[in-house]
C-alpha positions as CSV (number, residue, x, y, z in Angstrom):
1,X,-29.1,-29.6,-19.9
2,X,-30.7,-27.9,-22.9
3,X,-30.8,-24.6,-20.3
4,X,-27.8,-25.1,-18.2
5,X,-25.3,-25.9,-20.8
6,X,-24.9,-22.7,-22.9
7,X,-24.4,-20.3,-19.9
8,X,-22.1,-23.0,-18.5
9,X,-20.2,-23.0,-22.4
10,X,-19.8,-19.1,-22.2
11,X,-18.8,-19.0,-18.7
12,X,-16.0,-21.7,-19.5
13,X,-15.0,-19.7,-22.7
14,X,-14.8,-15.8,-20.6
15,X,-12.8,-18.0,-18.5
16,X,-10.4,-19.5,-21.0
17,X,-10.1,-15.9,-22.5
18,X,-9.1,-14.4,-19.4
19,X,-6.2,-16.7,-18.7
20,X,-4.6,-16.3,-22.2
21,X,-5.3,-12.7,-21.8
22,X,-3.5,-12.9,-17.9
23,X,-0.7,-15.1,-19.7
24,X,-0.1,-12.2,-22.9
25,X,0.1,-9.7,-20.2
26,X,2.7,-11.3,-18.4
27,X,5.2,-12.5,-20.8
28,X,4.8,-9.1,-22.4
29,X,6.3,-7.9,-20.3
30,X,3.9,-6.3,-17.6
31,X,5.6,-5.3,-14.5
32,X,5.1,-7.9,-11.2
33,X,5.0,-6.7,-7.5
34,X,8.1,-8.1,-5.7
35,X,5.5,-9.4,-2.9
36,X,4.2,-13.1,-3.7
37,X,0.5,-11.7,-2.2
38,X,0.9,-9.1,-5.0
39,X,2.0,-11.5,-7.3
40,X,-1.1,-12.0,-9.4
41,X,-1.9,-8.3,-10.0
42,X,-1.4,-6.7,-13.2
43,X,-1.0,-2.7,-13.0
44,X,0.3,-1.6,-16.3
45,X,1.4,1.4,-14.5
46,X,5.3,0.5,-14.7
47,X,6.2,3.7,-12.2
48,X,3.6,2.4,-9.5
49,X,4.9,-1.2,-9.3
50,X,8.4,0.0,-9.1
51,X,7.7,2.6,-6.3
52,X,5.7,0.4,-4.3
53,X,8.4,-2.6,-5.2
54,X,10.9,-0.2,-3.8
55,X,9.0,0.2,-0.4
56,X,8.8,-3.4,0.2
57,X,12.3,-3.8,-0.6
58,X,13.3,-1.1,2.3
59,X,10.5,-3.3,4.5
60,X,12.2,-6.2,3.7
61,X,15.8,-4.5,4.8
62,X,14.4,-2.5,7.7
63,X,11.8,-3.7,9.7
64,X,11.2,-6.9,11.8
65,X,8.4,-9.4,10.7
66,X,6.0,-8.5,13.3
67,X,6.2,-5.1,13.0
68,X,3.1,-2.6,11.7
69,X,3.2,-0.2,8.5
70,X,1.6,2.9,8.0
71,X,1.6,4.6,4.9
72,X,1.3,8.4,4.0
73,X,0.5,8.0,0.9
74,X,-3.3,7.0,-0.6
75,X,-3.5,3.5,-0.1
76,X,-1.2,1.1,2.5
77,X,-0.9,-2.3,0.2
78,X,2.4,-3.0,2.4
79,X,0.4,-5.1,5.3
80,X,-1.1,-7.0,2.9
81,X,1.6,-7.1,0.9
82,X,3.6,-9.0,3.9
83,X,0.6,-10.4,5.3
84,X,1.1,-8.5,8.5
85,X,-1.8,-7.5,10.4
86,X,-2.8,-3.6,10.4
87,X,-1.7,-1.4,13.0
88,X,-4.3,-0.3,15.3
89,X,-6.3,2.9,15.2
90,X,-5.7,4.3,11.4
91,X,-7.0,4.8,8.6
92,X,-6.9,3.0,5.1
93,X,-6.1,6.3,2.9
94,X,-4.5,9.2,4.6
95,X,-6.9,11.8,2.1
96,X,-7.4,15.4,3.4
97,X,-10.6,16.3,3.1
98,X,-11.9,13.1,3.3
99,X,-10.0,11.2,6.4
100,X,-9.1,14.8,7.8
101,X,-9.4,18.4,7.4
102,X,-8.1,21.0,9.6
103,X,-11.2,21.8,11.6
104,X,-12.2,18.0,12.1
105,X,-9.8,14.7,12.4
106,X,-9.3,12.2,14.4
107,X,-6.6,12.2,17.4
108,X,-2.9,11.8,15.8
109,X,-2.5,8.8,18.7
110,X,-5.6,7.0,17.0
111,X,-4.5,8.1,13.8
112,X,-0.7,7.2,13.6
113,X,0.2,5.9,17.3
114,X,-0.4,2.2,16.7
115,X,1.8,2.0,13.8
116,X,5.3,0.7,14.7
117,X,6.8,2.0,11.1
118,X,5.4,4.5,9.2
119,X,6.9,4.7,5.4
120,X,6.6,8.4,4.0
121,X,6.7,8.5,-0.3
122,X,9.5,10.8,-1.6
123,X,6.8,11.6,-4.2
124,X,3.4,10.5,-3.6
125,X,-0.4,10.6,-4.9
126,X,-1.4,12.9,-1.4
127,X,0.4,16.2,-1.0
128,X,1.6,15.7,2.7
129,X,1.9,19.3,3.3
130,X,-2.0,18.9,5.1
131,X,-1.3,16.4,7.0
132,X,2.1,17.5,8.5
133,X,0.3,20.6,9.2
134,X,-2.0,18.8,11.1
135,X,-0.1,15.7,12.6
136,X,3.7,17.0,11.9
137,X,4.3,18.0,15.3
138,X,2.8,14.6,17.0
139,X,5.2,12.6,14.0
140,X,8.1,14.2,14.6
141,X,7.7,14.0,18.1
142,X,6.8,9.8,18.3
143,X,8.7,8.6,14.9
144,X,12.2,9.0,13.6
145,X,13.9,7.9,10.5
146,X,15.5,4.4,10.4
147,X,16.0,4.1,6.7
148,X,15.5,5.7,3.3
149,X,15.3,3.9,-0.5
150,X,14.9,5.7,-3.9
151,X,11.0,6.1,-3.6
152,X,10.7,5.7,0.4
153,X,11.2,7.0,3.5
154,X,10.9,4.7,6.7
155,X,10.0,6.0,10.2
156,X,10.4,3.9,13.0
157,X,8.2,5.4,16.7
158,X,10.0,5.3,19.7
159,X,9.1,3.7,22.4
């Protein structure tokens, strides 16, 4: 006991401190994702939460449950976010110059086709210039768009 109870003490103790410090954030106001998965994450980063908030709003309005997301922008928390399985094919951050660049990238089919939606940010992290240079025709071509929002754009592929 004599070894085993002070780490066990401090442990308890971070533990306790982290929950008051959870609880401060939260009633001071933080911002909270409109996703109950989300629920528990605080990003101080008011303008993110409402963005992304926004997007799952126009899900919520525009897409059927079973349904796929892809996301231009450099992360996709919206299948999580729903707990919706990920399309198939893809990739988890649409970066040039690290997913793609113009001389090497992956098929647009394996990059984009299994995605039923596909929700384009009015203003994102990623420019999207690259990647409608290198996918824009094949997007275009396979995905039109169903329904907009303040922060959002949402493209549904024809089948």
């Amino acid at each position: 006991m004599i070894v085993a109870l002070p780490p066990m003490l401090g442990d308890l103790a971070g533990l306790g401190s982290a929950l008051r410090s959870s609880r401060a954030l939260r009633s001071a106001g933080v911002p909270r994702f409109a996703a109950w998965p989300l629920r528990d994450l605080i990003v101080e980063d008011s303008g993110r939460v409402a963005a992304l908030n926004d997007g799952i709003e126009l899900i919520r309005r525009a897409s059927l449950p079973g349904e796929t997301v892809a996301n231009l922008d450099f992360a996709n928390p919206f299948n999580f976010a729903f707990e919706r399985p990920p399309y198939r094919g893809g990739s988890t951050a649409m970066q040039y110059s690290f997913t793609y660049s113009d001389r090497h990238k992956p098929t647009p089919e394996w990059l984009l086709g299994g995605a039923d939606i596909v929700m384009v940010p009015r203003k994102g992290v990623l420019s999207l210039e690259p990647f409608l240079r290198n996918y824009g025709e094949f997007f275009y071509g396979r995905f039109r768009l169903a329904a907009e929002s303040q922060w959002w754009k949402l493209y549904r592929q024809v089948r």
